[in-house]
C-alpha positions in Angstrom: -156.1 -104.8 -93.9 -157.1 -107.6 -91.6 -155.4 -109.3 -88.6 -155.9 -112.6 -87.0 -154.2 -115.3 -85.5 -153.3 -118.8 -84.9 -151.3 -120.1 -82.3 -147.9 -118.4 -82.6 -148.8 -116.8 -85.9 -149.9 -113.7 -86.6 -151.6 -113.2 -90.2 -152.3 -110.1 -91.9 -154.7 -110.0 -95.4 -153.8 -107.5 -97.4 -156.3 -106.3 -100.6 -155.0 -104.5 -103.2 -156.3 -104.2 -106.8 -155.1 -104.3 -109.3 -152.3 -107.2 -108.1 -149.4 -105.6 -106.6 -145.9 -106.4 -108.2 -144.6 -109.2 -106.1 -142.7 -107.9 -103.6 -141.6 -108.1 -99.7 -142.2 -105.1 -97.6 -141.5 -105.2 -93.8 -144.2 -105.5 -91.4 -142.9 -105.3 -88.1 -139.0 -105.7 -87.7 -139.8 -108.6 -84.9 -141.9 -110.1 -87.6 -140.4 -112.8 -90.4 -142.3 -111.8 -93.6 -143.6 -114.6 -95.7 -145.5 -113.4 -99.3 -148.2 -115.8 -101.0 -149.6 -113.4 -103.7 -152.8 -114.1 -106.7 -154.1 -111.9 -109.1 -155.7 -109.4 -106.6 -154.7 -110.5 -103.0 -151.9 -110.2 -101.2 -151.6 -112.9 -98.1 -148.4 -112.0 -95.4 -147.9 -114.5 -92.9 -146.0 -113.5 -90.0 -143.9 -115.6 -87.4 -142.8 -114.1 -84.2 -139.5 -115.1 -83.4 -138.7 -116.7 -80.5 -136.8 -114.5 -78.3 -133.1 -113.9 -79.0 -131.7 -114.4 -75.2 -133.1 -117.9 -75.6 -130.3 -118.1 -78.2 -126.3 -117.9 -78.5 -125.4 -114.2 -79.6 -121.7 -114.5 -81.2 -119.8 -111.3 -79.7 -117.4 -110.5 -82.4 -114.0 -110.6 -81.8 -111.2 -107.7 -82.1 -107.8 -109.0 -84.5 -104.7 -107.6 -82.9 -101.1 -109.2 -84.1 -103.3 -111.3 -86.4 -104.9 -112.8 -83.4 -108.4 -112.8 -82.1 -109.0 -111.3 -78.5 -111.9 -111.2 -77.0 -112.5 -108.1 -75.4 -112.8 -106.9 -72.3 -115.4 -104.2 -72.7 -118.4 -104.1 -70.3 -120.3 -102.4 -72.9 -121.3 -103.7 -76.3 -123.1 -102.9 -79.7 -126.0 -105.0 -80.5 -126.5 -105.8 -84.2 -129.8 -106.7 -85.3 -131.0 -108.9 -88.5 -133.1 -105.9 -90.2 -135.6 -108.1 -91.7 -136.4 -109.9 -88.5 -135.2 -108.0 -85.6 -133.7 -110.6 -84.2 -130.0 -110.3 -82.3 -127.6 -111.7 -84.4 -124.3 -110.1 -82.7 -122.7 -108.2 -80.6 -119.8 -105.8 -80.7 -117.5 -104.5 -78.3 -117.0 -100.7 -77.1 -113.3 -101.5 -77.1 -111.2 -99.6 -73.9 -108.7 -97.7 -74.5 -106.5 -100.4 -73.7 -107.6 -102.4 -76.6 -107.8 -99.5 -79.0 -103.7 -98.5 -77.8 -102.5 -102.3 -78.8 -104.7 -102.0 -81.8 -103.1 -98.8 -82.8 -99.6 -100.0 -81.7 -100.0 -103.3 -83.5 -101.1 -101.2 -86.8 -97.8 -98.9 -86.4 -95.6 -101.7 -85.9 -96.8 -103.5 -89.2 -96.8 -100.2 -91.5 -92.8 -100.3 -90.4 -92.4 -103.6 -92.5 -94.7 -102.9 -95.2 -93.7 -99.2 -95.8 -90.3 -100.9 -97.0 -92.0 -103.3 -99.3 -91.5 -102.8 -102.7 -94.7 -102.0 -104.8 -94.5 -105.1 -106.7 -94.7 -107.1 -103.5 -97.4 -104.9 -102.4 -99.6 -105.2 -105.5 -99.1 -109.3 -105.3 -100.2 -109.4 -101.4 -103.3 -107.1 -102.8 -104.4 -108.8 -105.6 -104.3 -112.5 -103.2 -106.5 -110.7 -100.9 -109.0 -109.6 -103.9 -108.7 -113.4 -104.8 -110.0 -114.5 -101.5 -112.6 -111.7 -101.4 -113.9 -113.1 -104.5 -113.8 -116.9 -103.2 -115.8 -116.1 -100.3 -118.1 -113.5 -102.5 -121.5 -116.0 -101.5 -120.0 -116.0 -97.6 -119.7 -112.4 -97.5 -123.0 -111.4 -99.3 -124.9 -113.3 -96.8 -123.4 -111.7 -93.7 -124.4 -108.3 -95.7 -127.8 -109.5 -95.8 -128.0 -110.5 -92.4 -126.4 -107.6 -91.2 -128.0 -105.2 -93.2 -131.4 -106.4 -95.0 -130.2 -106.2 -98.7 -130.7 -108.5 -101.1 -127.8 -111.6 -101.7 -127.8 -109.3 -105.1 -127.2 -106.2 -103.8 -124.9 -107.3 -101.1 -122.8 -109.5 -104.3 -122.9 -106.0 -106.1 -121.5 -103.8 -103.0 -118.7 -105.8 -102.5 -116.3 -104.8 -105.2 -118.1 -101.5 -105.7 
C-alpha cells in the first residue's frame, strides 16, 4: 500500500495479484471511496469531505395528529452517511412532553380504528403498501444513505 497526495486528495495504491474482484471496501469513513481497477492493480482515490457544519443538517421532525412538530429537545442523535461519514441528520431525544402527546395521540386514533371493520382496515393497508411501492427508489436511497447498503439491498429490505 502506498499513500500520497494532491491538493485535497488523498490517494492510496493498492497491489494485489492476481486482480481482485471489483469491489468497494471502505477506507476511512471520512473518506468517499472512488475504485479504478486493471488486471493486477487496484487504484482508490479518496476525497475528504468538506466539513458537515459548513452544511445544512435536516433535524428530522416528530408526526403527532398527522402533523410535523419540531421538537423541543436540547439533545439530539446524529446520523451519519456510513460510506462517507458525513452528517446527514439529526434526531431528537424527544421530552417527555413530546413522548406523552405522542402516546396520547396514538391512543386516541386506536379508539377509531379499533371499531373499523376489517375490510376497511385491509383497504387502508393495502393503499399504504401501494405507496410504499411508489416510492420503492425514494425509500431505497434514504436506506443507503442512512445505512451504507446497496440501492439493491435497501429495494430488497423493504418488503422483507
Amino acid at each position: 500500500v502506498a499513500k500520497g497526495s494532491l491538493g485535497s486528495w488523498s490517494f492510496f495504491l493498492v497491489i494485489r495479484k492476481p486482480a481482485p474482484h471489483p469491489a468497494v471496501s471502505k477506507v476511512h469513513p471520512l473518506f468517499m471511496m472512488m475504485l479504478s481497477t486493471s488486471s493486477t492493480t487496484t487504484v482508490a482515490a479518496c476525497r475528504h469531505l468538506a466539513s458537515s457544519a459548513s452544511r445544512s443538517v435536516t433535524t428530522v421532525p416528530m408526526i403527532i395528529d398527522g402533523k410535523k412538530v419540531q421538537s423541543k429537545a436540547t439533545t439530539f442523535f446524529d446520523v451519519h452517511n456510513p460510506a462517507t461519514g458525513e452528517l446527514i441528520a439529526r434526531t431528537p431525544q424527544s421530552t417527555p412532553e413530546e413522548l406523552r402527546a405522542a402516546s396520547d395521540s396514538c391512543a386516541e386514533a386506536y379508539k377509531s380504528w379499533r371499531t373499523t371493520p376489517p375490510s376497511t382496515r385491509a383497504r387502508v393497508m393495502h393503499k399504504l403498501e401501494g405507496a410504499i411501492r411508489d416510492s420503492t427508489e425514494a425509500i431505497a436511497k434514504v436506506l443507503t444513505e442512512e445505512q451504507g447498503k446497496t440501492i439493491a439491498d435497501a429495494k430488497g429490505d423493504i418488503f422483507r
